[in-house]
VEXKOLMAR-835728 format. One record per residue: x, y, z of N, C-alpha, C, O in turn; residue in three letters. Coordinates in Angstrom, 2 decimals, padded with zeros to 5 digits, always signed. Example, Ala and Ser with C-alpha at 12.3 -4.5 7.8 and 13.67 -1.06 7.14 Angstrom:
2
<n_X->+013.19&n_Y->-005.69&n_Z->+007.80&ca_X->+012.30&ca_Y->-004.50&ca_Z->+007.80&c_X->+013.20&c_Y->-003.30&c_Z->+007.80&o_X->+014.24&o_Y->-003.32&o_Z->+008.46&resn->ALA>
<n_X->+012.85&n_Y->-002.25&n_Z->+007.08&ca_X->+013.67&ca_Y->-001.06&ca_Z->+007.14&c_X->+012.90&c_Y->+000.03&c_Z->+007.87&o_X->+013.41&o_Y->+001.14&o_Z->+008.04&resn->SER>
This chain:
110
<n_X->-046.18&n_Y->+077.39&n_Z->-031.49&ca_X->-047.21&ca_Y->+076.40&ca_Z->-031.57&c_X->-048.50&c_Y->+077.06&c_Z->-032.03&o_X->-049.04&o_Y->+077.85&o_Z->-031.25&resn->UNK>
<n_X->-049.09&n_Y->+076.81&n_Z->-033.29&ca_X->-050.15&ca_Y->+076.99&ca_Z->-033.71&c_X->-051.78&c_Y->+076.54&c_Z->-032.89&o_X->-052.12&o_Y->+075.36&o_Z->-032.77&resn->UNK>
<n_X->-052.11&n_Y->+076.98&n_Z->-032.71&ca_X->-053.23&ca_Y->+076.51&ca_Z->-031.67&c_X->-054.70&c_Y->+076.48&c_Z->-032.78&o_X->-054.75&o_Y->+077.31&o_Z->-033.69&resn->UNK>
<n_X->-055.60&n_Y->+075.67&n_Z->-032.64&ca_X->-056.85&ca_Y->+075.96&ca_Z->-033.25&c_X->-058.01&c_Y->+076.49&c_Z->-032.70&o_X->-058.45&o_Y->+076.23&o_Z->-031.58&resn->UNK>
<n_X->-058.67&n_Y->+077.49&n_Z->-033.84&ca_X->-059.64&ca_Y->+078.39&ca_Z->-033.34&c_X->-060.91&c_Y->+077.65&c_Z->-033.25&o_X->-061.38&o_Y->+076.71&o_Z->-033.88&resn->UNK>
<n_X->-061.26&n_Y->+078.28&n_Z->-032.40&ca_X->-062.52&ca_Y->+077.49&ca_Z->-031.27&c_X->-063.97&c_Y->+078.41&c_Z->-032.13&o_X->-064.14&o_Y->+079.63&o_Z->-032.05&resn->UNK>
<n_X->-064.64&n_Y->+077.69&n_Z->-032.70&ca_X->-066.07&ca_Y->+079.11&ca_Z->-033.40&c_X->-066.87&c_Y->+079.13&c_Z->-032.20&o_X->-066.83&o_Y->+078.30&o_Z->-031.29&resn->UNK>
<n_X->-067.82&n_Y->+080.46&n_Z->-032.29&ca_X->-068.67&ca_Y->+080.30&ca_Z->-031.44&c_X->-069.55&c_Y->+080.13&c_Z->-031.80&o_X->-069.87&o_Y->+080.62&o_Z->-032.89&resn->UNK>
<n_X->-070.46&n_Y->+079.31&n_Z->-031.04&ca_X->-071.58&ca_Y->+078.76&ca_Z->-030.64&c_X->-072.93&c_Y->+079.36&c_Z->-031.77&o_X->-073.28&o_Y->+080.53&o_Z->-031.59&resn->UNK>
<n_X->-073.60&n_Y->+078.57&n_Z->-032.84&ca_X->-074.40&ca_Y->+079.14&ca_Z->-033.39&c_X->-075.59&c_Y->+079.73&c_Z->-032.54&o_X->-076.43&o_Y->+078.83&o_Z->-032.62&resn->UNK>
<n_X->-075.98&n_Y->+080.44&n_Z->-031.99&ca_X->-077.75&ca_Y->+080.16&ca_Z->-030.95&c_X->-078.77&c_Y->+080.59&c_Z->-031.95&o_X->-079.05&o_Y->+081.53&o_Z->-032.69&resn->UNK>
<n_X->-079.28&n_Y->+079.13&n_Z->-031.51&ca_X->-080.86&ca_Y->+078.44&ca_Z->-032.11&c_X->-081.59&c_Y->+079.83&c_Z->-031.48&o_X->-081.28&o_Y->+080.64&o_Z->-030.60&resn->UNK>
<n_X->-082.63&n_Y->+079.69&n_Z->-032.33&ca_X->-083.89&ca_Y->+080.67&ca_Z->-031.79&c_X->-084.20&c_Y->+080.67&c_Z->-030.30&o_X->-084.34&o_Y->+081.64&o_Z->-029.55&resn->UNK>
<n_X->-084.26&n_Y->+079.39&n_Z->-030.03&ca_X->-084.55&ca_Y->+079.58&ca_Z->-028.22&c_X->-083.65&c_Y->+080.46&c_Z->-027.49&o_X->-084.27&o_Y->+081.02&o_Z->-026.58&resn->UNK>
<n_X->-082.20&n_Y->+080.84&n_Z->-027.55&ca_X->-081.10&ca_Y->+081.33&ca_Z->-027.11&c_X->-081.23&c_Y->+082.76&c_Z->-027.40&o_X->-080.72&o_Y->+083.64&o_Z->-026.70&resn->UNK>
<n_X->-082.12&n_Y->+083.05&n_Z->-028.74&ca_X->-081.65&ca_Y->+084.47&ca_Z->-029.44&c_X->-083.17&c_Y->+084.89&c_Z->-028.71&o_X->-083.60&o_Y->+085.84&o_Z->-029.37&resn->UNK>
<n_X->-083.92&n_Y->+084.64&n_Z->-027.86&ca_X->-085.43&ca_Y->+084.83&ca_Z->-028.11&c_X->-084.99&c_Y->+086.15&c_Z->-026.64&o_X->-084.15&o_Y->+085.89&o_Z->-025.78&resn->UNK>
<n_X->-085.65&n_Y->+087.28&n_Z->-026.68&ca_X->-085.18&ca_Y->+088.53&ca_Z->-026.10&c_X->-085.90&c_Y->+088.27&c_Z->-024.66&o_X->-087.02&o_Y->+087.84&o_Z->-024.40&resn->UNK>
<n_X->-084.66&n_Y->+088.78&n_Z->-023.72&ca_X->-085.32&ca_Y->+088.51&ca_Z->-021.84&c_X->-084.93&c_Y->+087.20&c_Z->-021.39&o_X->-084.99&o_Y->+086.10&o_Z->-021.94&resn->UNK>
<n_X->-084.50&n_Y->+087.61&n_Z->-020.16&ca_X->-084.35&ca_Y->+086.86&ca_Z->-019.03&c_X->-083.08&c_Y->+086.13&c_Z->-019.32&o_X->-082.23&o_Y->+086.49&o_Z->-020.14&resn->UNK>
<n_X->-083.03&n_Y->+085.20&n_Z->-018.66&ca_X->-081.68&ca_Y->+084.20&ca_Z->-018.45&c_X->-081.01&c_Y->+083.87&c_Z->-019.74&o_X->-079.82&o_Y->+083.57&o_Z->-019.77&resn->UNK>
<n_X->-081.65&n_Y->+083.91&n_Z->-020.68&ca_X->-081.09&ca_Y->+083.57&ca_Z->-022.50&c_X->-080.56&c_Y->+084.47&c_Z->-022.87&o_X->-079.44&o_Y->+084.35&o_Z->-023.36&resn->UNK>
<n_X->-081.14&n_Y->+085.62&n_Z->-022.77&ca_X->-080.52&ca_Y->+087.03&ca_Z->-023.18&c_X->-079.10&c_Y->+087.42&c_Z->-022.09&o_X->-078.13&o_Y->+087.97&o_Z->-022.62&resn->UNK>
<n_X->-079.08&n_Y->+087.22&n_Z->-021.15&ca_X->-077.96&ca_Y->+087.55&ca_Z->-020.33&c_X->-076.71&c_Y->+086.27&c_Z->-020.72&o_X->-075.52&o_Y->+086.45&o_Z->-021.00&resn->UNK>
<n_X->-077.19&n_Y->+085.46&n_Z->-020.66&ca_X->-075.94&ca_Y->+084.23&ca_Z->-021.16&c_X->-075.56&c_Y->+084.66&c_Z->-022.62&o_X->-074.34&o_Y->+084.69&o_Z->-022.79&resn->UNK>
<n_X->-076.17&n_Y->+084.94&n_Z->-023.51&ca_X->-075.86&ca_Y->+085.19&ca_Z->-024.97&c_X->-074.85&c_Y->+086.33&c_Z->-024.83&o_X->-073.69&o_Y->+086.20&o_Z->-025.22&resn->UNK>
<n_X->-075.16&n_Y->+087.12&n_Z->-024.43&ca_X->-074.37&ca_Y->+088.43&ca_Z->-023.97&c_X->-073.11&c_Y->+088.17&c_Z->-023.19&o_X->-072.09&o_Y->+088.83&o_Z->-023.41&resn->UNK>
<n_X->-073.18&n_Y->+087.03&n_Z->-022.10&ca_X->-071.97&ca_Y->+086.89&ca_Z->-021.78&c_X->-071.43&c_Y->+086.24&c_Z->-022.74&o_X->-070.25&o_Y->+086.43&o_Z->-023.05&resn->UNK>
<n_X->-072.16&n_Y->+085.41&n_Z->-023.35&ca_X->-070.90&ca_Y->+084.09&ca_Z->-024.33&c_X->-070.30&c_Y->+084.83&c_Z->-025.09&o_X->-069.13&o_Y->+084.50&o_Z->-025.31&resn->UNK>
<n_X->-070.79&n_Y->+086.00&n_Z->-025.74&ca_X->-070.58&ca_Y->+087.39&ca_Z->-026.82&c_X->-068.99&c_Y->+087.84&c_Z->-026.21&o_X->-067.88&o_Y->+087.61&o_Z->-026.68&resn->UNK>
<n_X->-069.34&n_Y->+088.41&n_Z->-025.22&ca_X->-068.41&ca_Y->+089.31&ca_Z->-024.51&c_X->-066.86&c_Y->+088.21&c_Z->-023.35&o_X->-065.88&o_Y->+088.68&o_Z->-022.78&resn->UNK>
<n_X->-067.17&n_Y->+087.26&n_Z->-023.41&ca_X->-066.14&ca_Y->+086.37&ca_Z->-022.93&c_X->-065.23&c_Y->+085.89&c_Z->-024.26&o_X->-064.00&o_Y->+085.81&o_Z->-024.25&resn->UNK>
<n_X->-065.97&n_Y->+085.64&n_Z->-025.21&ca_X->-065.72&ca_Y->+085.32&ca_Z->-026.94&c_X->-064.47&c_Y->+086.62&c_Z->-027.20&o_X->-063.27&o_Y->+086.52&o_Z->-027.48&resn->UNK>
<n_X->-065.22&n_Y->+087.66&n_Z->-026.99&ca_X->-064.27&ca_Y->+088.43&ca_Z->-027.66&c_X->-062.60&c_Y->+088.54&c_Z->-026.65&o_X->-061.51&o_Y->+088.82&o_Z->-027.15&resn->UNK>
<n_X->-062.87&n_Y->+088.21&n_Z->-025.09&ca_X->-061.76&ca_Y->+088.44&ca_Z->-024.42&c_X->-060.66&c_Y->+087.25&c_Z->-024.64&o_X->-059.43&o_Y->+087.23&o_Z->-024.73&resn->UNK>
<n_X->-061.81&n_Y->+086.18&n_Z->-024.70&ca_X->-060.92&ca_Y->+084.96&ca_Z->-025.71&c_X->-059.65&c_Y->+085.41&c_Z->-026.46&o_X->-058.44&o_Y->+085.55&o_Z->-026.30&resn->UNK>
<n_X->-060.87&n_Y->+085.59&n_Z->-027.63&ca_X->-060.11&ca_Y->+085.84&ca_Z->-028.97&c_X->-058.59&c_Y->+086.58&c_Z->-028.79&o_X->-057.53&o_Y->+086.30&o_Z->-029.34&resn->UNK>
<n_X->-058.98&n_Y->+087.92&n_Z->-027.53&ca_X->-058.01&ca_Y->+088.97&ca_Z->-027.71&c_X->-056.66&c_Y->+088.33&c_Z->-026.61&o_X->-055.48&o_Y->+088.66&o_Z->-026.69&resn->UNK>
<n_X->-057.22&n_Y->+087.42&n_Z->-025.71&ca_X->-055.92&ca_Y->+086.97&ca_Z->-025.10&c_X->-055.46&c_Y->+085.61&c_Z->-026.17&o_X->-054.65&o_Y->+084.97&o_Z->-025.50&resn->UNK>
<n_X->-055.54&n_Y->+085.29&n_Z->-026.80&ca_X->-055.27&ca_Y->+084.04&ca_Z->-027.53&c_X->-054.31&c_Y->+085.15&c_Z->-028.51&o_X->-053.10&o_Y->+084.98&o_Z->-028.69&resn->UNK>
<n_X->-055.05&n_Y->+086.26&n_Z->-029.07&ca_X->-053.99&ca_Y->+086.86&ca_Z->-030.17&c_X->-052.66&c_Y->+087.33&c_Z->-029.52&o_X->-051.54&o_Y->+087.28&o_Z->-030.04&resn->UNK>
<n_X->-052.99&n_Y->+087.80&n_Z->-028.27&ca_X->-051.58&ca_Y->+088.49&ca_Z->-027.32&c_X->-050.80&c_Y->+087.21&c_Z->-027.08&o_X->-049.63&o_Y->+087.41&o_Z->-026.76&resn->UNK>
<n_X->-051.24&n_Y->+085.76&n_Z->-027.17&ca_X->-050.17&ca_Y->+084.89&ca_Z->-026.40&c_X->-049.84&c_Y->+084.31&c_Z->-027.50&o_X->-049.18&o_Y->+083.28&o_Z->-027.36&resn->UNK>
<n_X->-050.14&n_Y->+084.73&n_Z->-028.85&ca_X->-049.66&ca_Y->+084.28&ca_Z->-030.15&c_X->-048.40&c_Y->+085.39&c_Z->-030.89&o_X->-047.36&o_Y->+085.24&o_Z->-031.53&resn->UNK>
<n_X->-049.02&n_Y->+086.27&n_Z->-030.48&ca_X->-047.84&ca_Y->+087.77&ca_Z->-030.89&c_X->-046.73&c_Y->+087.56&c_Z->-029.63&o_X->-045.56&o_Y->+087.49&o_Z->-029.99&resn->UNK>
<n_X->-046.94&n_Y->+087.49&n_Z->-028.46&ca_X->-046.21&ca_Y->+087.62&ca_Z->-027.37&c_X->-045.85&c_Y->+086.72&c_Z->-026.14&o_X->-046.00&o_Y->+087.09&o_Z->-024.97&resn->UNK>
<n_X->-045.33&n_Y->+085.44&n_Z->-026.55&ca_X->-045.70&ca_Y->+084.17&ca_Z->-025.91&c_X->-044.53&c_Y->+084.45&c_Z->-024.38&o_X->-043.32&o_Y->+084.23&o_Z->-024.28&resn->UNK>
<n_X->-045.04&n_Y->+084.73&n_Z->-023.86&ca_X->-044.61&ca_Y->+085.11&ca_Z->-022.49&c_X->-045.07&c_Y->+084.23&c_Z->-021.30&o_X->-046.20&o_Y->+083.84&o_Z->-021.60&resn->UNK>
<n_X->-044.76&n_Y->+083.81&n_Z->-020.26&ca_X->-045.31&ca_Y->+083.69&ca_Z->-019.03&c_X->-046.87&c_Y->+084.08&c_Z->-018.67&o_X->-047.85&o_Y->+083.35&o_Z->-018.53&resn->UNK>
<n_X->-046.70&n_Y->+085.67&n_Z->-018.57&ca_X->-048.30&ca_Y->+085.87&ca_Z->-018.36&c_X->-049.13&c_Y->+085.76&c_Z->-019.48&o_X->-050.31&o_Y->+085.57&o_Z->-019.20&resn->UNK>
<n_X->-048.82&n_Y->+085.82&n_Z->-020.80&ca_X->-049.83&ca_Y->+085.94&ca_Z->-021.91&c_X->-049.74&c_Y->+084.30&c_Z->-022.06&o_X->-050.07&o_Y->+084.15&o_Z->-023.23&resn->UNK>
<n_X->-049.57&n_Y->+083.50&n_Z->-021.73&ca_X->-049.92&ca_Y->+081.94&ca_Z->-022.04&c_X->-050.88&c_Y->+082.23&c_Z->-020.88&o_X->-052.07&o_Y->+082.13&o_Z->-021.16&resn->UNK>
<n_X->-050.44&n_Y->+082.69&n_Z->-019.11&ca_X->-051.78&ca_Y->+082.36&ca_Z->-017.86&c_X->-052.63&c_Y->+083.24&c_Z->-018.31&o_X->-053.78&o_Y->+082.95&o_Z->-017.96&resn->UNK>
<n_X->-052.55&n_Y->+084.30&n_Z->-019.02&ca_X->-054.32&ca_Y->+085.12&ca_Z->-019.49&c_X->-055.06&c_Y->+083.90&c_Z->-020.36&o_X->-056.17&o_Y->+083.38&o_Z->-020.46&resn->UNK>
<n_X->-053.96&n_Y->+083.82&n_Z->-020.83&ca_X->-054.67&ca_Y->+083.09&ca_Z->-022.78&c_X->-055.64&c_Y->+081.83&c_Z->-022.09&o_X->-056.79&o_Y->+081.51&o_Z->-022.41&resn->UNK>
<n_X->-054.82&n_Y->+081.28&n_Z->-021.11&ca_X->-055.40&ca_Y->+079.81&ca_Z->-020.39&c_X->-056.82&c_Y->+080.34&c_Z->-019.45&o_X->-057.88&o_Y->+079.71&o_Z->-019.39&resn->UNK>
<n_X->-056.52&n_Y->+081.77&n_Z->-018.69&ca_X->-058.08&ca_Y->+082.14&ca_Z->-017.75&c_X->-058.99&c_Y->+082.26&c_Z->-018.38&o_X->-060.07&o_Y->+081.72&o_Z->-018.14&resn->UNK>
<n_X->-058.69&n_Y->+083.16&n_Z->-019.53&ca_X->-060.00&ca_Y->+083.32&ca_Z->-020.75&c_X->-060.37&c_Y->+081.92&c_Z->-021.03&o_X->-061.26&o_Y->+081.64&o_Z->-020.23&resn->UNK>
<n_X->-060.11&n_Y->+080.87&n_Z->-021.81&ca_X->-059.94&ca_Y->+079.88&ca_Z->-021.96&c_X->-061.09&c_Y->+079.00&c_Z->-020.81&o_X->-062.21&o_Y->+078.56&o_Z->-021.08&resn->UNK>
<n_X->-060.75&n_Y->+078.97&n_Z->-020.23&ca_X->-061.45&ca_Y->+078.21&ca_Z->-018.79&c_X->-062.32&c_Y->+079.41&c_Z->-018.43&o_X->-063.08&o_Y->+079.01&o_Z->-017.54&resn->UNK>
<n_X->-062.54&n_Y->+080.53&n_Z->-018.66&ca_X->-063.81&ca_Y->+081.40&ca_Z->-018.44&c_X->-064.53&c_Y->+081.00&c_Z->-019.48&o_X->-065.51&o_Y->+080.36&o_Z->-019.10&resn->UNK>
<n_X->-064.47&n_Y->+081.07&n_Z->-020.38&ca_X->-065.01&ca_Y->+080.74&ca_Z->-021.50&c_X->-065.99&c_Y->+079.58&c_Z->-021.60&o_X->-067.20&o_Y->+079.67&o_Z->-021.85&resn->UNK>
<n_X->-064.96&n_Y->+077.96&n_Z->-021.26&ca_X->-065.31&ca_Y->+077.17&ca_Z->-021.08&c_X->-066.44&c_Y->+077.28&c_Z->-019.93&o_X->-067.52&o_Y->+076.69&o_Z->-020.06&resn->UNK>
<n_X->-066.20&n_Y->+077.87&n_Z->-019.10&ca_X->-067.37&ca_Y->+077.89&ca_Z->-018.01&c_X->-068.86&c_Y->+078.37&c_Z->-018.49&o_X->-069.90&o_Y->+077.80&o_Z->-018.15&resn->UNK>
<n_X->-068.79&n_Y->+079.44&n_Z->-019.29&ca_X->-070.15&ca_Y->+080.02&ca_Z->-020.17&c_X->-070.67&c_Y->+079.30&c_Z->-020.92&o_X->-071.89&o_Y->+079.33&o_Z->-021.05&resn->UNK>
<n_X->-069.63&n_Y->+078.13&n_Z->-021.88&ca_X->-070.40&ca_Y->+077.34&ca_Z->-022.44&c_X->-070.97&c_Y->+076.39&c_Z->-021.85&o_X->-071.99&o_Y->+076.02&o_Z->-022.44&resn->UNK>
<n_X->-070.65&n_Y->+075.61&n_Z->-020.51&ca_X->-071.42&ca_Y->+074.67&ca_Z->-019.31&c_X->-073.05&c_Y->+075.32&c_Z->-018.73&o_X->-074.03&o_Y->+074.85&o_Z->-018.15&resn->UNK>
<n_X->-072.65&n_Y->+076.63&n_Z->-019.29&ca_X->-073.81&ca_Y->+077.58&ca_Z->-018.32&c_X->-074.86&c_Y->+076.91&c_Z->-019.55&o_X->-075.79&o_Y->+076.20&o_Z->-019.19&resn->UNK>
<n_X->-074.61&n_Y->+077.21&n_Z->-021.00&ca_X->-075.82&ca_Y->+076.65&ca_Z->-021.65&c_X->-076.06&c_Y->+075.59&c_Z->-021.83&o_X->-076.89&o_Y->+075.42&o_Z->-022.72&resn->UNK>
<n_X->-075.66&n_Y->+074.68&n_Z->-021.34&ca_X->-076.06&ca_Y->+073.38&ca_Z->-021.54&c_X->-077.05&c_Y->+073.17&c_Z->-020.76&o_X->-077.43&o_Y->+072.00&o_Z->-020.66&resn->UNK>
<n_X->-077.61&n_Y->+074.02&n_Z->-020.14&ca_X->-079.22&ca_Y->+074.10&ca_Z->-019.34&c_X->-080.16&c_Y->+074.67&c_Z->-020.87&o_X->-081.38&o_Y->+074.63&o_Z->-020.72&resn->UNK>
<n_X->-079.88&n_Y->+074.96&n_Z->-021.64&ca_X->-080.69&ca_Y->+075.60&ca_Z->-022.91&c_X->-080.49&c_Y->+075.08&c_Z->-024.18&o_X->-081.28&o_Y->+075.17&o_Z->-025.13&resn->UNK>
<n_X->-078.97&n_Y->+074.32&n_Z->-024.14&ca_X->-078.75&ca_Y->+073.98&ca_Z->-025.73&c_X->-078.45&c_Y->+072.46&c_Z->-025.47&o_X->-077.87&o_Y->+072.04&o_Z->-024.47&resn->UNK>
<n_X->-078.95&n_Y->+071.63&n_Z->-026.60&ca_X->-078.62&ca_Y->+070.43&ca_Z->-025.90&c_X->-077.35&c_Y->+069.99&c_Z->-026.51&o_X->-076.89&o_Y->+070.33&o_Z->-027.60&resn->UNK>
<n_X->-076.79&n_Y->+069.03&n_Z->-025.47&ca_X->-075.31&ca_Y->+068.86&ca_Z->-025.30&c_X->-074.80&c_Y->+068.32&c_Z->-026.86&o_X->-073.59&o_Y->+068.12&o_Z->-026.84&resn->UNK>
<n_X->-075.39&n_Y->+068.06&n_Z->-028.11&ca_X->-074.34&ca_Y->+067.18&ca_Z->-028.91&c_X->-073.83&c_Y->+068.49&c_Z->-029.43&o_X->-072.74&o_Y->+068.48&o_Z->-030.00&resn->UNK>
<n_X->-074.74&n_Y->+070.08&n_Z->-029.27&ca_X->-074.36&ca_Y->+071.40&ca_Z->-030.18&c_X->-073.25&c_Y->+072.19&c_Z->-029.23&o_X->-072.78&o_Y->+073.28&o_Z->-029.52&resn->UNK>
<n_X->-073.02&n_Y->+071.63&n_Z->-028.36&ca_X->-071.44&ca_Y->+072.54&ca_Z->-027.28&c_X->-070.67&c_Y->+071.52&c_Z->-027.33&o_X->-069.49&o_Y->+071.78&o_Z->-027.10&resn->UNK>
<n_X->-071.02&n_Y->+070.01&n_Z->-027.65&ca_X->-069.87&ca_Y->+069.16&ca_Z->-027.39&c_X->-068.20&c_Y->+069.23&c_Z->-028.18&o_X->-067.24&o_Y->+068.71&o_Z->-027.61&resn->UNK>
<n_X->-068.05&n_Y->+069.98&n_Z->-029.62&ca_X->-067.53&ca_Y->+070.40&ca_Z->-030.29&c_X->-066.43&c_Y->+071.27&c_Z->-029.79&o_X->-065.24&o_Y->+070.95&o_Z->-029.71&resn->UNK>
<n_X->-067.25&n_Y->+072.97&n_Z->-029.32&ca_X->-066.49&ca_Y->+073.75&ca_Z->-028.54&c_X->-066.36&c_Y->+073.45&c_Z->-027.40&o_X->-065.60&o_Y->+074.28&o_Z->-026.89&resn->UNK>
<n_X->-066.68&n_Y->+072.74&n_Z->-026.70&ca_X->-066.14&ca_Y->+072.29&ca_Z->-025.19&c_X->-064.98&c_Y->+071.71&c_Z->-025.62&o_X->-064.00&o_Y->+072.04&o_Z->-024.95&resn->UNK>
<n_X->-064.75&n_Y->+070.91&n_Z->-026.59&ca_X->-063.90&ca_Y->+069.80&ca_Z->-026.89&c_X->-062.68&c_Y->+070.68&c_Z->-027.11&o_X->-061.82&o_Y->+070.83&o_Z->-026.24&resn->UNK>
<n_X->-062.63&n_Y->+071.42&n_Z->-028.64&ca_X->-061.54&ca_Y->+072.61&ca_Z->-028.85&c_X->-061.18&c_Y->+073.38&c_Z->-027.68&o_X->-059.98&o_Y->+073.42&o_Z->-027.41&resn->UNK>
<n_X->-062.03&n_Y->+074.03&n_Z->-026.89&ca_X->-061.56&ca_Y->+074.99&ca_Z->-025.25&c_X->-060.48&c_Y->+073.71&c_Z->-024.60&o_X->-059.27&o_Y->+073.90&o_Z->-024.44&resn->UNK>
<n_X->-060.97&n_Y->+072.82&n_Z->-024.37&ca_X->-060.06&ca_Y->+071.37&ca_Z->-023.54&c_X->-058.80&c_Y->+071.44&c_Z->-023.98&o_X->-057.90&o_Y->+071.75&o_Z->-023.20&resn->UNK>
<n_X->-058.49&n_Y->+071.09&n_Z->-025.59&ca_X->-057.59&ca_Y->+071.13&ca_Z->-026.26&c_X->-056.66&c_Y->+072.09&c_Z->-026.49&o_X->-055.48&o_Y->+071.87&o_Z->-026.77&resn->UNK>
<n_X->-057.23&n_Y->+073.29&n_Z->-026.36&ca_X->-056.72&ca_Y->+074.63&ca_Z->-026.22&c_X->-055.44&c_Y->+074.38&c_Z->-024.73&o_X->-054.21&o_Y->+074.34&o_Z->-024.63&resn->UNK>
<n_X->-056.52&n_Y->+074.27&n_Z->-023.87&ca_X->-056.18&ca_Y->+073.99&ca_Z->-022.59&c_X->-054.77&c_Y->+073.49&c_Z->-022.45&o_X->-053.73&o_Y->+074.08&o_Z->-022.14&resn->UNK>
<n_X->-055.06&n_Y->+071.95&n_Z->-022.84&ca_X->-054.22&ca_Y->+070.37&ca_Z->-022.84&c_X->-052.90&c_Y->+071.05&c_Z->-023.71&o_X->-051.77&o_Y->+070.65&o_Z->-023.40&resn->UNK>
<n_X->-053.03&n_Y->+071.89&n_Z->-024.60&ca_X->-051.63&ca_Y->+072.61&ca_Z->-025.45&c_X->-050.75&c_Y->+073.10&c_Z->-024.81&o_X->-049.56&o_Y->+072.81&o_Z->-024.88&resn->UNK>
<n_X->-051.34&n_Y->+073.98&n_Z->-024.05&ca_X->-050.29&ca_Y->+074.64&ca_Z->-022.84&c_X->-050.22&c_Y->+074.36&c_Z->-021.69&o_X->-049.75&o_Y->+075.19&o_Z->-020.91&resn->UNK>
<n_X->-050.74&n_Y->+072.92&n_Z->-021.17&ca_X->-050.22&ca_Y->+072.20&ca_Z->-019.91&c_X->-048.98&c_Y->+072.53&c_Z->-019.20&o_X->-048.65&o_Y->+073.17&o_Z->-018.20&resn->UNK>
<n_X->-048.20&n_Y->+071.50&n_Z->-020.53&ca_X->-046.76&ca_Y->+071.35&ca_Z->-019.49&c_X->-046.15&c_Y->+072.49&c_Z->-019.78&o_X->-045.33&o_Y->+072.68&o_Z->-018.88&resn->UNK>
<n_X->-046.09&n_Y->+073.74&n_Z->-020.92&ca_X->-045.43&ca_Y->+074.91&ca_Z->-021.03&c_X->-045.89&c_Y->+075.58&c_Z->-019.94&o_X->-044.95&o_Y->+076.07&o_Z->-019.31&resn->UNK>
<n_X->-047.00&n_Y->+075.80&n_Z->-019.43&ca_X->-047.31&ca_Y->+076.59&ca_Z->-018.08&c_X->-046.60&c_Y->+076.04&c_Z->-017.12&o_X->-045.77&o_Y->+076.70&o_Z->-016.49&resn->UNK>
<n_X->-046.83&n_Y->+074.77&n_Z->-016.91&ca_X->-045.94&ca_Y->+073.78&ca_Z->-015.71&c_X->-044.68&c_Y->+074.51&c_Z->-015.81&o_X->-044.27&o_Y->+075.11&o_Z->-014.81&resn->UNK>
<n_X->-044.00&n_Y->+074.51&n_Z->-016.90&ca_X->-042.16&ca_Y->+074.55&ca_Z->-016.95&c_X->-041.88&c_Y->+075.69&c_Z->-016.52&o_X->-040.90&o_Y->+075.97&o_Z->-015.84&resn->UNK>
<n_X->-043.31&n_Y->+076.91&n_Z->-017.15&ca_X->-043.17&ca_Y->+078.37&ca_Z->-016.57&c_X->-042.90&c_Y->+078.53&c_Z->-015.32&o_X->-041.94&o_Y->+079.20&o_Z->-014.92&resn->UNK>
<n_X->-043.82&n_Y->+077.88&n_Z->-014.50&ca_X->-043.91&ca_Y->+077.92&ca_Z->-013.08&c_X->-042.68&c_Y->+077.80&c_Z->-012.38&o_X->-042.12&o_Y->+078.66&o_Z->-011.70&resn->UNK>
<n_X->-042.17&n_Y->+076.16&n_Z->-012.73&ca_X->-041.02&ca_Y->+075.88&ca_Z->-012.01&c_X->-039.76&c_Y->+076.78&c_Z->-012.28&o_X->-038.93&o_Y->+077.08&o_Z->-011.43&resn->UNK>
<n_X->-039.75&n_Y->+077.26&n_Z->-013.95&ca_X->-038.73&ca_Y->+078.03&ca_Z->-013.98&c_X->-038.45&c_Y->+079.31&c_Z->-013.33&o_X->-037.40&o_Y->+079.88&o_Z->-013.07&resn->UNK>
<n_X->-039.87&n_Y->+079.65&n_Z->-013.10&ca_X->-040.06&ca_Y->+080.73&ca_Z->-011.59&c_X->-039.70&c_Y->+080.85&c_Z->-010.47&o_X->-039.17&o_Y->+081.86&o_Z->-010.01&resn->UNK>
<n_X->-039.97&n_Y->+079.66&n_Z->-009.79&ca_X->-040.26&ca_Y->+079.10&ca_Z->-009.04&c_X->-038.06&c_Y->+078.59&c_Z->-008.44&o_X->-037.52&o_Y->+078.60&o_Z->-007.34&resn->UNK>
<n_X->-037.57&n_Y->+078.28&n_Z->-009.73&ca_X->-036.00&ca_Y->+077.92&ca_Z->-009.52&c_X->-035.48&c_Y->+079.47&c_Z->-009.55&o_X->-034.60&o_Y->+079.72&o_Z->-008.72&resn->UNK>
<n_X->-035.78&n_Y->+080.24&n_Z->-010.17&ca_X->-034.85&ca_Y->+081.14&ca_Z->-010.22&c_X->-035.35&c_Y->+081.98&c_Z->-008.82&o_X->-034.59&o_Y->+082.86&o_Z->-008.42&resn->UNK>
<n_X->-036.16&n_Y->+081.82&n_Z->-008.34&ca_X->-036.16&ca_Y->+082.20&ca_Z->-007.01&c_X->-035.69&c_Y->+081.95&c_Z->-005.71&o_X->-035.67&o_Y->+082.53&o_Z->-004.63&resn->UNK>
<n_X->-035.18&n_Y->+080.47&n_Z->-006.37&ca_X->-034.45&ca_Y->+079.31&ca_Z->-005.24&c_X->-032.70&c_Y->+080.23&c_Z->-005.48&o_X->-031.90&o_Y->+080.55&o_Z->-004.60&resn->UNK>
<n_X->-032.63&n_Y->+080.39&n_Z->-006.66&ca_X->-031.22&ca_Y->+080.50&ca_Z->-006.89&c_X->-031.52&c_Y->+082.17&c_Z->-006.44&o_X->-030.37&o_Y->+082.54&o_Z->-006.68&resn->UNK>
<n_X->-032.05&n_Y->+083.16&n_Z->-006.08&ca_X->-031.46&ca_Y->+084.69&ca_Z->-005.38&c_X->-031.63&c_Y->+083.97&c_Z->-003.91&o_X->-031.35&o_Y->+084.58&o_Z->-002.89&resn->UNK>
């Protein structure tokens, strides 16, 4: 399953402006971005059990950094990537679900 890539977040001058709470969120959105990227490529090369639950934590970490700016950016400029992170999400629902249970049975059966 082909999944679509999520861009990050342009930041307006207010976001890029150096110190305090702007500068530390930019830096995280930076550095969560890249753990993204790198669990999304591992659960694309290596679609496993755990590399779909990394691909999905990054995912929902991610999503959480972009909620953090919506105190700074106004909502119609995250509504986009919030939307793609969701979707990301909503892709591997029920394949995580099936993971689980198939876990979850073969443990019933030792």
């Amino acid at each position: 399953m082909k999944t679509r890539t999520v861009r990050p977040v342009k930041h307006p001058a207010a976001v890029r402006h150096k110190g305090g709470v702007l500068e530390l969120l930019c830096k995280a959105l930076e550095s969560q971005w890249r753990r993204y990227r790198k669990r999304l490529r591992q659960c694309q090369r290596r679609f496993s059990q755990e590399a779909v639950h990394d691909s999905r934590v990054e995912t929902r970490r991610l999503l959480a950094t972009v909620e953090l700016l919506c105190a700074f950016i106004p909502e119609r400029e995250l509504k986009k990537a919030r939307r793609a992170l969701k979707k990301h999400l909503d892709a591997f629902d029920r394949l995580r679900d099936t993971q689980v249970q198939l876990t979850y049975v073969g443990h019933l059966l030792h």
